[in-house]
C-alpha positions in Angstrom: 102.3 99.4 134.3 101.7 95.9 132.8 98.5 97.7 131.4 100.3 100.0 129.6 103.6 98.0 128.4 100.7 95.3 127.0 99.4 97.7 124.9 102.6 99.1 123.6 103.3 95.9 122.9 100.2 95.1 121.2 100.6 98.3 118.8 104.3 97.3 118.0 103.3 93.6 117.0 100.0 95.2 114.7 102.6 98.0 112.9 105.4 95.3 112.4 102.5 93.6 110.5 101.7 96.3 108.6 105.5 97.5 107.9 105.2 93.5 106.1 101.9 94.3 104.6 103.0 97.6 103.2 106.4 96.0 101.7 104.3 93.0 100.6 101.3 95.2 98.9 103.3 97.6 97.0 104.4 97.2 93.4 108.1 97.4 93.1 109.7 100.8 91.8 112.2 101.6 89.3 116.0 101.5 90.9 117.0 104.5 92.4 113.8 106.3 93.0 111.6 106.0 96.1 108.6 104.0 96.1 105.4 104.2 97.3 106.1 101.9 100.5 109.6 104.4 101.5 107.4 106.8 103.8 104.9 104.7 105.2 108.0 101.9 106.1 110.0 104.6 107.8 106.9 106.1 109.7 105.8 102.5 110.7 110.0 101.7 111.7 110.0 104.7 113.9 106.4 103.6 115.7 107.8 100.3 116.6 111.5 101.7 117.4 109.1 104.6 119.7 106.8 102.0 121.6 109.4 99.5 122.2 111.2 102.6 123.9 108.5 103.6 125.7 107.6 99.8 127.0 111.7 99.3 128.3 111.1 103.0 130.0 107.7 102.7 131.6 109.3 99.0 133.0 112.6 100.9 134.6 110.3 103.9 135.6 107.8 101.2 137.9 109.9 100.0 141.1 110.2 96.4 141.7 107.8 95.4 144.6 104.9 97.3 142.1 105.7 95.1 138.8 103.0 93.1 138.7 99.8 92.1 136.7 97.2 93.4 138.8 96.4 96.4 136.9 95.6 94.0 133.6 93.0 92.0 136.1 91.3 94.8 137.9 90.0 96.9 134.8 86.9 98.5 135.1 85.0 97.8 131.2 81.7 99.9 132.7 84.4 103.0 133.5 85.8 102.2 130.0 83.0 102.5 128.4 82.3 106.1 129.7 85.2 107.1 129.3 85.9 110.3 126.5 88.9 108.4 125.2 86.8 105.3 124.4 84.1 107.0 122.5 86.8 109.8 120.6 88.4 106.2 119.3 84.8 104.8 118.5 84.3 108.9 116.2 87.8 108.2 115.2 86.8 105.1 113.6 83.4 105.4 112.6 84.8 108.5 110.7 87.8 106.3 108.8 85.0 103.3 107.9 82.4 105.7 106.5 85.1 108.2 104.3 84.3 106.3 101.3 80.7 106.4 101.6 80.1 110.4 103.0 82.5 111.5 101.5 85.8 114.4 103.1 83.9 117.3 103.0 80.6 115.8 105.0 82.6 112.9 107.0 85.4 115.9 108.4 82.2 118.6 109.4 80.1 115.9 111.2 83.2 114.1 112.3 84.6 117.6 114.2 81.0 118.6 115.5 81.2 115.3 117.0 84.6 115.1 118.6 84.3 119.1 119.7 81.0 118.0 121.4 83.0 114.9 123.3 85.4 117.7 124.0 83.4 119.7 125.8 82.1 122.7 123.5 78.1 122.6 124.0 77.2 125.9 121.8 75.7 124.8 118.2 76.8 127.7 116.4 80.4 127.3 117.8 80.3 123.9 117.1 79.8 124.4 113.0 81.4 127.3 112.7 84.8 125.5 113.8 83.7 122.7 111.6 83.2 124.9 109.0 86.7 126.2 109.1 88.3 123.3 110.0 87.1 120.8 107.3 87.8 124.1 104.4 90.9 125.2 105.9 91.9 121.0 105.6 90.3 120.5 102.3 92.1 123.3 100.5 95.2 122.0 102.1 94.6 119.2 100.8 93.3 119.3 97.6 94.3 122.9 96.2 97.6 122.7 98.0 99.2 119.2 97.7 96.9 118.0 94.9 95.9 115.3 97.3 92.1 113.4 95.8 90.2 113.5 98.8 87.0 110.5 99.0 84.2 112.3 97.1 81.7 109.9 98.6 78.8 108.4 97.1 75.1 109.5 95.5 74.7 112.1 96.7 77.6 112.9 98.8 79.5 112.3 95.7 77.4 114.8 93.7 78.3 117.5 96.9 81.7 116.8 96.8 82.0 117.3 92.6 80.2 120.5 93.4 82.5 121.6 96.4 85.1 121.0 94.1 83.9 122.6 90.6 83.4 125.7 92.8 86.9 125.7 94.4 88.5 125.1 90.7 86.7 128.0 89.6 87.8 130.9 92.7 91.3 129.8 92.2 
């Protein structure tokens, strides 16, 4: 219980930052159209409104005589550590910080071989081939779809990523 509501807490105290940072970092629009800051403020408004929610529920939820700090002191870092949750955030992350440098196309195929591996699926073939489909099926989303510029990477990666795109401009 105190685990948990010290982590909500946590996350609603780092996105209040960032609802501040976002307001703070954006240029200033014309009156009456949305800005650039509109859809990540109201995403960011409704995290904090959610986990603040969720940290007054799991409190009413845990009975009295059990409301306690024990289960902040008694952690386990070695079953942490193992655990798949741990190591999908360490993917998760590793695949945000090196989007610039590998680009979408390569960062989203090595990043869902990787998490479909923590995940359980063990066959190779099975393990591209939803890779494949996943990263396309997002990357035309993305970039045919909404127009969205997806990180093109660099050297090399970049040079893929032109390549990828050239091609997809040209069957559509």
């Amino acid at each position: 219980m105190a685990l948990e509501i010290l982590v909500n807490g946590i996350l609603a105290v780092f996105f209040a930052y960032c609802i501040y940072n976002v307001n703070v970092s954006v240029p200033a629009s014309n009156p009456g159209e949305m800005g650039a800051a509109v859809w990540p403020t109201i995403i960011l408004v409704l995290l904090v409104v959610c986990l603040i929610a969720n940290m007054i529920s799991v409190y009413r939820k845990t009975p009295a005589d059990q409301r306690n700090m024990s289960s902040i002191t008694s952690i386990d870092i070695g079953k942490v550590v193992r655990s798949k949750l741990f190591w999908g955030i360490i993917v998760m992350a590793a695949y945000a910080l090196s989007l610039d440098y590998i680009g979408f196309i390569v960062g989203s195929f090595v990043f869902c071989m990787i998490y479909s591996f923590l995940l359980g699926q063990k066959n190779p073939a099975k393990l591209a081939i939803f890779a494949f489909i996943v990263t396309a099926v997002l990357f035309l989303l993305f970039f045919r779809g909404m127009g969205i510029m997806l990180p093109r990477g660099m050297g090399p990666f970049r040079t893929f990523g032109l390549s990828v795109e050239s091609f997809i401009r040209n069957l559509f």
